[in-house]
Each structure stands twice: as structure tokens, then as C-alpha cells.
N, CA, C and O of each residue as an XYZ file, in Angstrom:
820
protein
N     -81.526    -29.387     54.049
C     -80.177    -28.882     54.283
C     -79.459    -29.799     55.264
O     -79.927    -29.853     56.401
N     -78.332    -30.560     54.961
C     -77.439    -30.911     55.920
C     -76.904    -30.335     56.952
O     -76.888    -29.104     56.941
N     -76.533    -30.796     57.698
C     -76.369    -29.459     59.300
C     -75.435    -30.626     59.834
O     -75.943    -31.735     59.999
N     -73.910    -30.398     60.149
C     -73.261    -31.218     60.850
C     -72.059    -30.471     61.366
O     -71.455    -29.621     60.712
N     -71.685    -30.948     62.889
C     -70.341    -30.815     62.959
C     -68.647    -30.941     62.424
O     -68.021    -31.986     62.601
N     -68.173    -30.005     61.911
C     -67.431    -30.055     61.179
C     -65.956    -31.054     61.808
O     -65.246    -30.456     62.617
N     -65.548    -32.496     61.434
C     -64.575    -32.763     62.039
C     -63.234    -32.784     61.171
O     -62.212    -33.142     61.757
N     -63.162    -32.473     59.988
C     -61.822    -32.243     59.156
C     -60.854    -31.484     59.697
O     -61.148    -30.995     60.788
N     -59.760    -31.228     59.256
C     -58.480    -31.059     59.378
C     -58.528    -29.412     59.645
O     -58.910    -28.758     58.674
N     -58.158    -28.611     60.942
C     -57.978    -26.820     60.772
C     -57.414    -26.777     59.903
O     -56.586    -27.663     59.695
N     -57.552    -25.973     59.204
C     -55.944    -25.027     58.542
C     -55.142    -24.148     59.464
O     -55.778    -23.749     60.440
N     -54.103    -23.823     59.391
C     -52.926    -23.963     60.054
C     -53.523    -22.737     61.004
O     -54.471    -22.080     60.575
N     -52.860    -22.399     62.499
C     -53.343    -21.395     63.152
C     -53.227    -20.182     62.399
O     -52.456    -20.058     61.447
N     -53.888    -19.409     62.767
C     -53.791    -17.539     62.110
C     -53.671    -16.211     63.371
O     -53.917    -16.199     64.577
N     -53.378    -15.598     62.804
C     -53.665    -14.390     64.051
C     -54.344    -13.936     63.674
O     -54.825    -14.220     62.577
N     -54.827    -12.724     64.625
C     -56.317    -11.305     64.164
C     -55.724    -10.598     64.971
O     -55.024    -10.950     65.920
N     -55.962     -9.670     64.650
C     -55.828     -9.857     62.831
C     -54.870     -9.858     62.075
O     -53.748     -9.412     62.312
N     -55.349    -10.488     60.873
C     -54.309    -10.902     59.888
C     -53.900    -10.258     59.217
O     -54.585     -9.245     59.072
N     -52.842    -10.301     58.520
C     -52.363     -9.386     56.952
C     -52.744     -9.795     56.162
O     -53.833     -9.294     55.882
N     -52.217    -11.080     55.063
C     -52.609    -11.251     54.101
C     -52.537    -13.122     54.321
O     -52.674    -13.712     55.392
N     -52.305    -13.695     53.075
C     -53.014    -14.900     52.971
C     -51.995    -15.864     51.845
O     -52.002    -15.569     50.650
N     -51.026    -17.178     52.434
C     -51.062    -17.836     51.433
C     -51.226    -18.184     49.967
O     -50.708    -18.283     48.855
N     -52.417    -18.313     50.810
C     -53.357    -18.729     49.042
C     -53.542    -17.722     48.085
O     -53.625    -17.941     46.877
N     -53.610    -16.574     48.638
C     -53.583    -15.529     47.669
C     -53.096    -14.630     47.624
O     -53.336    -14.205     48.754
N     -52.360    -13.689     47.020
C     -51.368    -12.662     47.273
C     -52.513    -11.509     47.618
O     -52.183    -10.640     48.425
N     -53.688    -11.470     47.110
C     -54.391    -10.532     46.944
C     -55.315    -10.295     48.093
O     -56.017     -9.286     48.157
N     -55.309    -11.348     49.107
C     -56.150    -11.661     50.199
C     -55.365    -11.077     51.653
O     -54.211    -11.335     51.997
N     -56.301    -10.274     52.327
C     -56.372     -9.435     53.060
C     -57.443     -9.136     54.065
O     -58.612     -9.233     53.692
N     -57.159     -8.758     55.385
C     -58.176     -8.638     56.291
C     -58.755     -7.249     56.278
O     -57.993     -6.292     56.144
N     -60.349     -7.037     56.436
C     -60.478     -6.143     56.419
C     -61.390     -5.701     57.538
O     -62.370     -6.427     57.702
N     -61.303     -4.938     58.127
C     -62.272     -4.906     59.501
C     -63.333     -4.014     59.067
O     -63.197     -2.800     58.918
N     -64.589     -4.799     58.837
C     -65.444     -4.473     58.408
C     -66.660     -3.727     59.804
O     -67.653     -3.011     59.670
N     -66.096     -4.217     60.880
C     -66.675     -3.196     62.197
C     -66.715     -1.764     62.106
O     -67.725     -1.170     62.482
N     -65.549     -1.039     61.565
C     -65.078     -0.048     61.162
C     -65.178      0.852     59.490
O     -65.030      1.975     59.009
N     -65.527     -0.537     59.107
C     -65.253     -0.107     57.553
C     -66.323     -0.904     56.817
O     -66.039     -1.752     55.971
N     -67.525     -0.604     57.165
C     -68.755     -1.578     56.267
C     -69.134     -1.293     54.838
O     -69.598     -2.032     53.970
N     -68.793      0.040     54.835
C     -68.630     -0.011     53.178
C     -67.687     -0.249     51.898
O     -67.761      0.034     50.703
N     -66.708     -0.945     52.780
C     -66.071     -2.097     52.001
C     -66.519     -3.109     51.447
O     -66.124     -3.502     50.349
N     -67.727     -3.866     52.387
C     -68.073     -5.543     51.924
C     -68.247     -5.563     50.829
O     -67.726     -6.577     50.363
N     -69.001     -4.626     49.657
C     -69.309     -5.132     48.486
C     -68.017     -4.613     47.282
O     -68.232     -4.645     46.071
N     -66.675     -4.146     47.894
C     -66.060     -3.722     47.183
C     -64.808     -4.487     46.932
O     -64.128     -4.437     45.907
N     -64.567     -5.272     48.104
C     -63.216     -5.646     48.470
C     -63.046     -7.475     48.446
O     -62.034     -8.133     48.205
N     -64.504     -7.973     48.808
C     -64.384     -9.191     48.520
C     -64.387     -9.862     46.669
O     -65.298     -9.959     45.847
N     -63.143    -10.153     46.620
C     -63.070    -10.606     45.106
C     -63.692    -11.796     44.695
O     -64.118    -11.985     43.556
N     -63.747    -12.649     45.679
C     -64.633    -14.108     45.205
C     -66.059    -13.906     44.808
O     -66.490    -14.511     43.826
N     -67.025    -12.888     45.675
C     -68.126    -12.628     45.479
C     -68.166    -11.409     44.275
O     -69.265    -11.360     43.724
N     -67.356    -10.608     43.865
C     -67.862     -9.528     42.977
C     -68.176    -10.572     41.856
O     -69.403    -10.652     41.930
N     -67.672    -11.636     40.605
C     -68.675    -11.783     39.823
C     -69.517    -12.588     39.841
O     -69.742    -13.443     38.985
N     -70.377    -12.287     41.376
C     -71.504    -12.953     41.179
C     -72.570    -11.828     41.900
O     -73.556    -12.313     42.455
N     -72.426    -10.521     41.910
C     -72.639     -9.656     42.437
C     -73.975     -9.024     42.211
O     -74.377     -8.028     42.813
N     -74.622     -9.677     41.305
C     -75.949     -9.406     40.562
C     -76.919    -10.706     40.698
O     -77.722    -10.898     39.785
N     -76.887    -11.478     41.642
C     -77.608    -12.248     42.247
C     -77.953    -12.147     43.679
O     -77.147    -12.252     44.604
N     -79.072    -11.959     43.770
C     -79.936    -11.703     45.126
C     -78.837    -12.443     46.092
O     -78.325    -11.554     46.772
N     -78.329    -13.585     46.388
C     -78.003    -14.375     47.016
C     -76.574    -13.821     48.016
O     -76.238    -14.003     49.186
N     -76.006    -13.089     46.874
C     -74.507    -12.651     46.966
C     -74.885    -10.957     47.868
O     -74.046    -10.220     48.385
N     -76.351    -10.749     47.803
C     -76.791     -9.172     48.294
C     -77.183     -9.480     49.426
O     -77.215     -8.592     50.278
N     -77.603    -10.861     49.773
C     -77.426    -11.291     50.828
C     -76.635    -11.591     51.966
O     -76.810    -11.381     53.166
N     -75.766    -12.107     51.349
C     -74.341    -12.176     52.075
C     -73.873    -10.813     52.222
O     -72.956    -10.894     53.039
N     -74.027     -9.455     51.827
C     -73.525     -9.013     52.141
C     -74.538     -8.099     53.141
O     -73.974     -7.307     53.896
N     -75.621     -8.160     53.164
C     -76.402     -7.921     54.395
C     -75.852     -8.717     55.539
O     -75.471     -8.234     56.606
N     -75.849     -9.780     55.264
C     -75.381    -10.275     56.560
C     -73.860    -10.040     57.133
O     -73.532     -9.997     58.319
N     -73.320     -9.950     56.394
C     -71.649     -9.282     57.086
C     -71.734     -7.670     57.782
O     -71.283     -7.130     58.793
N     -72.604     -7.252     56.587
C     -73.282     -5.786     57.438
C     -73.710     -6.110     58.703
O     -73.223     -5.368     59.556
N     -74.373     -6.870     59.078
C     -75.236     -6.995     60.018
C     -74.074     -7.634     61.080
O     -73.861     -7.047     62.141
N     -73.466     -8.657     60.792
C     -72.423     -9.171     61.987
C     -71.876     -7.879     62.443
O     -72.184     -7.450     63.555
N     -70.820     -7.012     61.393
C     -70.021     -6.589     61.963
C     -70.441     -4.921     61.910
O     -69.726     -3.972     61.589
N     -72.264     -4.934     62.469
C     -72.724     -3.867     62.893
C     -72.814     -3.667     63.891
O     -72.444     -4.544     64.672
N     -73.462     -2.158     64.518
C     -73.870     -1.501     65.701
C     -74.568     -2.834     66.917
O     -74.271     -3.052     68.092
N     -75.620     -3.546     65.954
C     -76.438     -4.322     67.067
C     -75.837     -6.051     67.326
O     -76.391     -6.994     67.890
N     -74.591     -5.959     66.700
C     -74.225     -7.201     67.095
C     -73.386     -7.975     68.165
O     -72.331     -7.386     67.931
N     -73.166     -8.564     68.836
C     -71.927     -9.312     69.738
C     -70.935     -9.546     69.178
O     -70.005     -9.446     69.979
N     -70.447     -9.937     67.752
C     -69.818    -10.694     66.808
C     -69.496     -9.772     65.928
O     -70.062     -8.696     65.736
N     -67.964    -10.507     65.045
C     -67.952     -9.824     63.907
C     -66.986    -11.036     62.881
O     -66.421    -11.893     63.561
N     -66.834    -11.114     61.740
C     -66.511    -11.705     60.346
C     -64.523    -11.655     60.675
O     -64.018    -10.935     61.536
N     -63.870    -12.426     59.916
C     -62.454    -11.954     59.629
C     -62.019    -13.268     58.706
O     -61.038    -13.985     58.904
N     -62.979    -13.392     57.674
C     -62.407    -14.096     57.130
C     -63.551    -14.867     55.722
O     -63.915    -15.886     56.311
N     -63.958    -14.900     54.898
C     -65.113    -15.492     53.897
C     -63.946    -16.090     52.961
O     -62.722    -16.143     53.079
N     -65.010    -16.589     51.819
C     -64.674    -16.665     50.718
C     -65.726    -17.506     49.756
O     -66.748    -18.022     50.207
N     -65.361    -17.564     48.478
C     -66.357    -18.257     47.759
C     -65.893    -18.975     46.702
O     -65.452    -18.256     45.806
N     -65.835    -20.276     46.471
C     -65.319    -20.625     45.084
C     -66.089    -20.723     43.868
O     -67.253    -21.114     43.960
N     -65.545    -20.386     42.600
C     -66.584    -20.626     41.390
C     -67.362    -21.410     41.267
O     -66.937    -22.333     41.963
N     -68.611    -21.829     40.677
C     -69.371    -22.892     40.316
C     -68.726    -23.859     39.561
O     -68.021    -23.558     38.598
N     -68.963    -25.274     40.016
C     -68.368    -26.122     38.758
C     -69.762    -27.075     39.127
O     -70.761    -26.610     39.676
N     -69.657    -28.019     38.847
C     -70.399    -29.250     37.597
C     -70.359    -30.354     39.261
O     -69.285    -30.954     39.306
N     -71.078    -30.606     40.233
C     -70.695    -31.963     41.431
C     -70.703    -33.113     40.961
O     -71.808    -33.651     40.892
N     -69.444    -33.916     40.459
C     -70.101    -35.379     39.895
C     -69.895    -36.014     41.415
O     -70.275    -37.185     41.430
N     -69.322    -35.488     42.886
C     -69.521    -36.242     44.088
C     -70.697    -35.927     45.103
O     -70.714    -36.033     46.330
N     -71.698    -35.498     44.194
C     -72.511    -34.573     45.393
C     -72.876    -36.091     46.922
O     -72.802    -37.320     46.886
N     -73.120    -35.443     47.644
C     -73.577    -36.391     48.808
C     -75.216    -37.159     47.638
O     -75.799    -36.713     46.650
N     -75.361    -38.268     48.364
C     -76.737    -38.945     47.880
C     -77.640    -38.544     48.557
O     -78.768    -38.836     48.160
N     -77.518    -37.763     49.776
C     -79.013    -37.292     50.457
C     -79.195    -35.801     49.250
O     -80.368    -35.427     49.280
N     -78.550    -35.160     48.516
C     -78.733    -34.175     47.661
C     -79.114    -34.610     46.547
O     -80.085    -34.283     45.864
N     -77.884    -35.772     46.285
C     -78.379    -35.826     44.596
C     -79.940    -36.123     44.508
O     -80.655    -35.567     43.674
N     -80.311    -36.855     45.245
C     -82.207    -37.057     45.062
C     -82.603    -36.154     44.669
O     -83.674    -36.294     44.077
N     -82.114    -34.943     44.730
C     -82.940    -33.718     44.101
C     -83.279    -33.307     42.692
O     -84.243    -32.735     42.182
N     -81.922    -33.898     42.158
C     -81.562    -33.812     40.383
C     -81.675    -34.937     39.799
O     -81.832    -36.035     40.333
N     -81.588    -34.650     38.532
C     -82.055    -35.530     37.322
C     -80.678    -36.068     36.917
O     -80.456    -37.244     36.630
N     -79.536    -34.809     36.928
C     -78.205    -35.149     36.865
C     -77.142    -34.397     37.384
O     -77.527    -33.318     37.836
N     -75.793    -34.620     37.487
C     -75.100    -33.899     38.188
C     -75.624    -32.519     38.541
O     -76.042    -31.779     37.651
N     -75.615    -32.181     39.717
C     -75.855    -30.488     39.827
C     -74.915    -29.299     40.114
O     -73.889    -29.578     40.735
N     -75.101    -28.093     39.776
C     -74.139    -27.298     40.083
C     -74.282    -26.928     41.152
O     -75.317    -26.525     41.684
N     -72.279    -27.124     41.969
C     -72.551    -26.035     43.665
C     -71.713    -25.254     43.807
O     -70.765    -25.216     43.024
N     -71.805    -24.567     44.653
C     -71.412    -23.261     45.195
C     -70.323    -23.981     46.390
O     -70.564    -25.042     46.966
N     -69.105    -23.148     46.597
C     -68.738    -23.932     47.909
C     -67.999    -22.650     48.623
O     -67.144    -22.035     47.986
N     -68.324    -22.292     49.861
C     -67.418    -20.927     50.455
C     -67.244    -21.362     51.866
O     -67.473    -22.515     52.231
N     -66.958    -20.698     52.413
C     -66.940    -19.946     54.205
C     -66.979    -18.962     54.890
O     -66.731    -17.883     54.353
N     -67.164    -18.995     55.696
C     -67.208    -17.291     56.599
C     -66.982    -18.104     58.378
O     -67.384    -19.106     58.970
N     -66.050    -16.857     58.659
C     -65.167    -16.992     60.096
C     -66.044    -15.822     60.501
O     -66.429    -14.824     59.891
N     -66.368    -16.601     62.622
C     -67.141    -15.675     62.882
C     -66.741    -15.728     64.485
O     -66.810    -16.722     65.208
N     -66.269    -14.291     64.884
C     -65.979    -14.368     66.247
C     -66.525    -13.501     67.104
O     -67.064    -12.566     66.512
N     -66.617    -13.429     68.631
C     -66.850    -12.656     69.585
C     -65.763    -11.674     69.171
O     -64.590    -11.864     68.849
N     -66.910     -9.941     69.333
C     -66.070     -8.910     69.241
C     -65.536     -8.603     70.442
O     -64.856     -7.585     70.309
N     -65.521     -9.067     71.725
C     -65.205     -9.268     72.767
C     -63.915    -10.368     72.534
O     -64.061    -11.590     72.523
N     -62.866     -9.785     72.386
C     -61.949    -10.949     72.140
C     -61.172    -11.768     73.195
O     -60.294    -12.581     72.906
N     -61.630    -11.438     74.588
C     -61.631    -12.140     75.551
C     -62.105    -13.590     75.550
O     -61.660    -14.641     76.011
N     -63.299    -13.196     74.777
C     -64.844    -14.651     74.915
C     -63.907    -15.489     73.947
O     -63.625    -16.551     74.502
N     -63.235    -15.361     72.492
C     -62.983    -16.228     71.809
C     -61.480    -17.232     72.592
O     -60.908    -18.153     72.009
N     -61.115    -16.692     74.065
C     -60.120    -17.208     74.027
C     -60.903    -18.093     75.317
O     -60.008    -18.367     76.116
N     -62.199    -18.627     75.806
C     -62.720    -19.054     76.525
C     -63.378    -20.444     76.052
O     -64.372    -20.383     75.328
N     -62.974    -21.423     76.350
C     -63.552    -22.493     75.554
C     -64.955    -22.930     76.140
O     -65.316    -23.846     75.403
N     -65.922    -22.722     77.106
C     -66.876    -22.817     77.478
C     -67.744    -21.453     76.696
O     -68.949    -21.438     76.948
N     -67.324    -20.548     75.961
C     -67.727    -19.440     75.467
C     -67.993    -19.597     73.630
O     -68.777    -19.072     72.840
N     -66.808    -20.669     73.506
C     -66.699    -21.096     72.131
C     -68.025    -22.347     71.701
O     -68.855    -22.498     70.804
N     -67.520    -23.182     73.168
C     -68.502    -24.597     72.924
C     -69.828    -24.146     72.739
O     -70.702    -24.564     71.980
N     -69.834    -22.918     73.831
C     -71.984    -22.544     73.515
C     -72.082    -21.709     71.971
O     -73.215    -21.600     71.504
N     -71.275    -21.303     71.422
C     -71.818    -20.436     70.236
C     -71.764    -21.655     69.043
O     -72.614    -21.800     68.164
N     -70.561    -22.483     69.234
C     -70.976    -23.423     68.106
C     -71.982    -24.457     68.421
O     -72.676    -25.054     67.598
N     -71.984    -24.577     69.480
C     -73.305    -25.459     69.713
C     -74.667    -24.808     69.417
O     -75.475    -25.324     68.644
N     -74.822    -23.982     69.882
C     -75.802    -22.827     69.167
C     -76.302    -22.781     68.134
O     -77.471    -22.932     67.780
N     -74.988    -22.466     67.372
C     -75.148    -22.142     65.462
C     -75.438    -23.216     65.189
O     -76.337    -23.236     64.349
N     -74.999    -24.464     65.597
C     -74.992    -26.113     64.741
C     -76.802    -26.737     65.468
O     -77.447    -27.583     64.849
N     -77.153    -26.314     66.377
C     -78.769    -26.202     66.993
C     -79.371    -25.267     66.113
O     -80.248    -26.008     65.668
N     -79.495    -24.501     65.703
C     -80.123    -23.551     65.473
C     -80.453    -24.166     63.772
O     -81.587    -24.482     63.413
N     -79.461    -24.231     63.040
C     -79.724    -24.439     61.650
C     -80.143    -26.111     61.629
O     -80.665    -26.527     60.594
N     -79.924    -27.043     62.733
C     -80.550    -28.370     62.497
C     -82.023    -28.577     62.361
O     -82.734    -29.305     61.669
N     -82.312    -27.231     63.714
C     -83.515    -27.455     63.923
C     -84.558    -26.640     62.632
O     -85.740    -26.926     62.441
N     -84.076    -26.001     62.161
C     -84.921    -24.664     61.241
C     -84.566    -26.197     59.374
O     -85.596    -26.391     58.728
N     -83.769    -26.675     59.053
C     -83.430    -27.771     57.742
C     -84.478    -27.526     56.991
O     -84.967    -28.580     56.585
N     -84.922    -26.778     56.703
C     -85.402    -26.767     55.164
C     -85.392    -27.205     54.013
O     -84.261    -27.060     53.550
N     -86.167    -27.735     53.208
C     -86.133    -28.435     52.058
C     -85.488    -28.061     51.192
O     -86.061    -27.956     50.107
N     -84.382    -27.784     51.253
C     -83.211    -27.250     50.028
C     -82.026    -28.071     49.978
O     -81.664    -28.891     50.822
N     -81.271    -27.653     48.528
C     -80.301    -28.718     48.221
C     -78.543    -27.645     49.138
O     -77.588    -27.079     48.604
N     -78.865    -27.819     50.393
C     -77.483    -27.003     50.534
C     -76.696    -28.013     52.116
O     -77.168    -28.998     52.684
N     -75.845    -27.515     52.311
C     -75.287    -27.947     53.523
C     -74.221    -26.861     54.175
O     -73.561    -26.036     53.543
N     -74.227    -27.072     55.570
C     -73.060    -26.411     56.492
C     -72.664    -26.876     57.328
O     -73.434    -27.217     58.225
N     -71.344    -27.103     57.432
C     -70.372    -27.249     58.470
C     -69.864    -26.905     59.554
O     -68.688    -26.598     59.361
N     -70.167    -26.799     60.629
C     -70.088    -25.762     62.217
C     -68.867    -26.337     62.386
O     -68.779    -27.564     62.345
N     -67.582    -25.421     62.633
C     -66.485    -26.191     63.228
C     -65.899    -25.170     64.055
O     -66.674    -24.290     64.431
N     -64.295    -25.073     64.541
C     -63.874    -24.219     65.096
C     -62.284    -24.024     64.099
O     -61.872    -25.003     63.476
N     -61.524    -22.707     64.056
C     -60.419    -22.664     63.537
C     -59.673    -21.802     64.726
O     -60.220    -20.808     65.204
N     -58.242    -22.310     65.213
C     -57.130    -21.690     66.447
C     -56.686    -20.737     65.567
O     -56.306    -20.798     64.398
N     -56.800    -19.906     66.305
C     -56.526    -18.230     66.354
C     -55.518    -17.790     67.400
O     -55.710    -18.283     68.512
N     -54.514    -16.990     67.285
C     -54.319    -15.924     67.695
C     -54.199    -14.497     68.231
O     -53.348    -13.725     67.789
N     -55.080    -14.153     69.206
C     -55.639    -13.064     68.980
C     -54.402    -11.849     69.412
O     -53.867    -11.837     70.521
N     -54.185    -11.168     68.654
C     -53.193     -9.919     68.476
C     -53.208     -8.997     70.072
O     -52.433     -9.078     71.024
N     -54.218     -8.285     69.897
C     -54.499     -7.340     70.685
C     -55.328     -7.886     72.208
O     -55.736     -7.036     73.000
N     -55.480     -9.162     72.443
C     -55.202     -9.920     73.961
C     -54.169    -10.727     74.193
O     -53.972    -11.137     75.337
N     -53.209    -11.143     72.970
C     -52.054    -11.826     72.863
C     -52.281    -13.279     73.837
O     -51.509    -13.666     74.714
N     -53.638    -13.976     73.380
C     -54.111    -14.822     73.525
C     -54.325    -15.725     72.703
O     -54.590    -15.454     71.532
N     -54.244    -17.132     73.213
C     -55.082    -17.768     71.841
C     -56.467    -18.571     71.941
O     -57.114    -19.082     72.855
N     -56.576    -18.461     70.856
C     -58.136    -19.238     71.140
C     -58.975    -19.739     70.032
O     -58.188    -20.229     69.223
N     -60.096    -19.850     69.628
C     -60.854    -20.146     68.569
C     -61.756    -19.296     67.728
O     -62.290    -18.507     68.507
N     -62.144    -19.100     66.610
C     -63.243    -18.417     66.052
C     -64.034    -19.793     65.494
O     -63.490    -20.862     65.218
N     -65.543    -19.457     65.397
C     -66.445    -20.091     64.667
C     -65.820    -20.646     62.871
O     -64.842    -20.089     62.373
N     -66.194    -21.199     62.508
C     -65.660    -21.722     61.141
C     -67.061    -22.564     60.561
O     -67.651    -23.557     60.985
N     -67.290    -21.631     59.344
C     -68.398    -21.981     58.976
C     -68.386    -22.617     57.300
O     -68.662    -21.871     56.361
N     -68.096    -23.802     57.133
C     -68.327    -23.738     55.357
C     -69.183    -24.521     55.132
O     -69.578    -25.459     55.824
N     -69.739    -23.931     53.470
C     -71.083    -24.421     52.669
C     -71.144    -24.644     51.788
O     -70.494    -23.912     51.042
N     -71.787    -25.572     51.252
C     -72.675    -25.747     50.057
C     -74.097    -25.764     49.477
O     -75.100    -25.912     50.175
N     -74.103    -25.600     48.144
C     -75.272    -24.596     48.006
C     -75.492    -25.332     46.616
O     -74.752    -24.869     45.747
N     -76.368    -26.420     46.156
C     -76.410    -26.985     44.840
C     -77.716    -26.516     43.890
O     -78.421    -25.649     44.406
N     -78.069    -26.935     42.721
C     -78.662    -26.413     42.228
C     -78.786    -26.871     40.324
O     -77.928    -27.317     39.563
N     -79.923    -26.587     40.148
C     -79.876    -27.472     38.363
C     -78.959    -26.589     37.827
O     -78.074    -27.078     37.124
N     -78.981    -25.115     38.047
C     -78.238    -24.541     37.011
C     -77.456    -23.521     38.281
O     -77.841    -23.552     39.450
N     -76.431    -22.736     37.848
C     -75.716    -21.594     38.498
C     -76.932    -20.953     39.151
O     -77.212    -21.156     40.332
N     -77.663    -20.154     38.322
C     -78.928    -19.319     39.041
C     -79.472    -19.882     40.464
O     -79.530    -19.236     41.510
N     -79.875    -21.296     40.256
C     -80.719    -22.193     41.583
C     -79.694    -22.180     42.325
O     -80.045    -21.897     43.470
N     -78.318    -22.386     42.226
C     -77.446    -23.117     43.144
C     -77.312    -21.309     43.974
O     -77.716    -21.526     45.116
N     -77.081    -20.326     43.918
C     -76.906    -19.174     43.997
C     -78.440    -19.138     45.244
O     -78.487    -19.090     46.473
N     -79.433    -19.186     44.252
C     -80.613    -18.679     45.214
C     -80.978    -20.064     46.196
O     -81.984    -19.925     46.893
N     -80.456    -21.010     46.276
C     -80.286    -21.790     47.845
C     -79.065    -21.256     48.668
O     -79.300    -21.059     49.860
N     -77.899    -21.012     48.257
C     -77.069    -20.286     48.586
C     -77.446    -18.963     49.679
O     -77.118    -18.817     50.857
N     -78.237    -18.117     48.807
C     -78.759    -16.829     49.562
C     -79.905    -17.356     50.418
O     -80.261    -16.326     50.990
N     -80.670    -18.296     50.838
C     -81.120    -19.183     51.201
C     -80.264    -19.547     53.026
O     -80.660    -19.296     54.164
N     -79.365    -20.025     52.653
C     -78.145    -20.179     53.973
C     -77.769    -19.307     54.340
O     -77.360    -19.413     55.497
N     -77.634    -17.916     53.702
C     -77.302    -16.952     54.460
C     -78.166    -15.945     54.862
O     -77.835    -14.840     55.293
N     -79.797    -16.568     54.631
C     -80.995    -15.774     55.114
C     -81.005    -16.358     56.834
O     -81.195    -15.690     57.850
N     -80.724    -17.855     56.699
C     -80.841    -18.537     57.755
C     -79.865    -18.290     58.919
O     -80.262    -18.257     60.084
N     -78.402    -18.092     58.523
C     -77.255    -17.350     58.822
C     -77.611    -16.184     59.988
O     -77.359    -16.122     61.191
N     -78.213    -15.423     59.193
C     -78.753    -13.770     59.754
C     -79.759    -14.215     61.034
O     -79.534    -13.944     62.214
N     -80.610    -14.763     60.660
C     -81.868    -15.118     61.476
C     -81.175    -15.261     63.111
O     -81.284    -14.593     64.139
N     -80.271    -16.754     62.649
C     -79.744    -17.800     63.938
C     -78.809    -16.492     64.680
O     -78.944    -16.324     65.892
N     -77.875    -15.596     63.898
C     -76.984    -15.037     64.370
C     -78.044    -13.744     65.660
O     -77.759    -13.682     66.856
N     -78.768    -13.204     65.251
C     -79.713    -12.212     65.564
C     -80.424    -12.992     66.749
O     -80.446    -12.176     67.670
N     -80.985    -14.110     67.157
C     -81.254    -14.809     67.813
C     -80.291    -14.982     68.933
O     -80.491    -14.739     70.123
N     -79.452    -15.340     68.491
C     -77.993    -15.778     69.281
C     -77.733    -14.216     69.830
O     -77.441    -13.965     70.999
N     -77.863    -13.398     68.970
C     -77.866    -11.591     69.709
C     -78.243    -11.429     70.938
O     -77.715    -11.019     71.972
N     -79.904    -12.086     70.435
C     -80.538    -11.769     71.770
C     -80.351    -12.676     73.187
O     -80.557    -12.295     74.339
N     -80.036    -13.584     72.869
C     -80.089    -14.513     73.886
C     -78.832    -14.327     74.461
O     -78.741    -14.673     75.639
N     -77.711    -13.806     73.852
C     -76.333    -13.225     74.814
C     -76.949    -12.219     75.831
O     -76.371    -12.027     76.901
N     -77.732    -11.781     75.624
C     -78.583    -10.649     76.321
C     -78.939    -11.394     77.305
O     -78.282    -11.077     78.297
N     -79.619    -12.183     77.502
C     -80.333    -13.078     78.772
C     -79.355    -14.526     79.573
O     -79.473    -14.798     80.768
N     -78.557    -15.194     78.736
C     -77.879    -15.927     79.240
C     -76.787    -15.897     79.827
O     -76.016    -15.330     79.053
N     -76.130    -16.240     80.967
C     -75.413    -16.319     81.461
C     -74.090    -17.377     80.898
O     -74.046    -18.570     81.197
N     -73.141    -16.740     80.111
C     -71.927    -17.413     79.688
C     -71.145    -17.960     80.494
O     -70.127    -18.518     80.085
């Protein structure tokens, strides 16, 4: 798995919370702290793929962020369809015989403490964290993630500041493989985040 700091371009600042979305008329925030039995209803990118372990994954893990035992919570995913990589990176393609299919999404991840996201010594340790955590664990799979940060707005401290910004890829010979490395990153996801739980517990921010 590739593991790097993300240095591309933000997309434009946002507030939190948000209404809706540009890109899609249909895209909407949903505070899943409050409302967890939404995740498997409301995200449209993931429903048709909703019958793969991978995608039941992801939604354990949004359960799990924006549950009872967490520091953190989600305001933002998505997932694009499978197509055909004729650019995959060359540390991946070694894996295939020929072009492979990937998966490509994101997920935004912030302190539910919305104080911490407007603290940049608070921001630097969680992405440094997340981008440590999955370098060190790289597993022999065809996937990659991007640790970056996206400027936020935060509504209700009328502050601004950063959330985590996480996007991936997830390749594979066919849809099925590319899916179950996929659920794969977001086993690893859960692990690092739960870790990072505990250690807010003991460290001094």
C-alpha cells in the first residue's frame, strides 16, 4: 500500500456544517453522531456496491468514528465507480498482468471537539499520526492513501481551521478484488483511528 502525504490542490474552503454540495444537487451533510442509522441509507456513491463485504466495512467504520467511544467524527465521503486504470502508478501495476480495476473515494475526518480542529499543533499530530500509522502497518496490497488537510469553517465556534482529508485507491484484477483491498483500507482505517482513541487518552496535545 502506498502511504503519502497528500500535496495537491484543497478544494475550495467549506463550512460545518454544510448544506449541500456543488457537485451534486443531491449531496448533503449528515451528522451521523446523532443519526447512525443513516450511513447505509443515505450515502448514494456506496449503495450500489452495498453487497460487498468491503462497502460493510466502511460503514462499520463511520459507525465507529461517529460513535459513543470516539474523539472524532466523518462530514464528508464519497466513492467513485470502477473504471478500467490505464495510469495506474508502476509500484501497483507489478501486481497485474494488465490494466487493473480501481476504486477511487474519500472520507473527511475531524475532532468532535471543534475547538481542536481550529488548532494547528492539534491538526499537525492527527495527520501525522494517521500518515505514521498506515506507513508503518503497508501491507502487501494493491491500494494507496493520501493524508492531507482540507480549510474549514467551523459554524458553531465561528472559527476556522482544518479537518483530516483522506483519499484512496483500491486496485484489483476484477471489480470484486479491487472492492476487497478497498475493505482492506478501511479495516486499517478503524484499527489506526481506535489507536489514535486511545492514545488521545494518554497524550498531552
Amino acid at each position: 500500500m502506498i502511504v503519502q502525504h497528500d500535496s495537491s490542490d484543497n478544494p475550495p474552503p467549506r463550512e460545518h456544517p454544510w448544506t449541500d454540495a456543488a457537485s451534486g444537487p443531491h449531496a448533503r451533510y449528515w451528522n451521523f453522531v446523532s443519526h447512525p442509522e443513516q450511513i447505509p441509507l443515505v450515502l448514494e456513491d456506496f449503495k450500489p456496491f452495498a453487497h460487498y463485504q468491503g462497502t460493510q466495512t466502511f460503514y462499520d467504520l463511520l459507525r465507529w468514528l461517529n460513535g459513543p467511544h470516539s474523539p472524532f467524527e466523518s462530514n464528508d465521503c464519497g466513492l467513485r465507480p470502477p473504471r478500467t486504470d490505464h495510469g495506474t502508478p508502476g509500484i501497483i501495476r507489478v501486481f497485474f498482468e494488465s490494466d487493473p480495476v480501481v476504486f477511487q473515494g474519500r472520507l473527511t475526518v475531524l475532532y468532535r471537539n471543534l475547538n481542536l480542529n481550529s488548532s494547528p499543533r492539534h491538526i499537525q499530530w492527527l495527520k501525522q499520526r494517521v500518515h505514521e500509522a498506515l506507513r508503518d502497518r503497508v501491507p502487501h496490497f494493491a491500494a494507496a492513501v493520501f493524508v492531507g488537510e482540507w480549510p474549514h469553517w467551523f459554524i458553531p465556534t465561528d472559527k476556522a481551521g482544518q479537518v483530516l482529508s483522506l483519499r484512496f485507491w483500491a486496485w484489483g484484477e476484477d471489480e470484486a478484488q479491487a472492492m476487497h483491498n478497498l475493505g482492506n483500507i478501511f479495516e486499517n482505517l478503524r484499527a489506526l483511528f481506535e489507536a489514535l482513541a486511545a492514545a488521545i487518552g494518554l497524550e498531552t496535545l
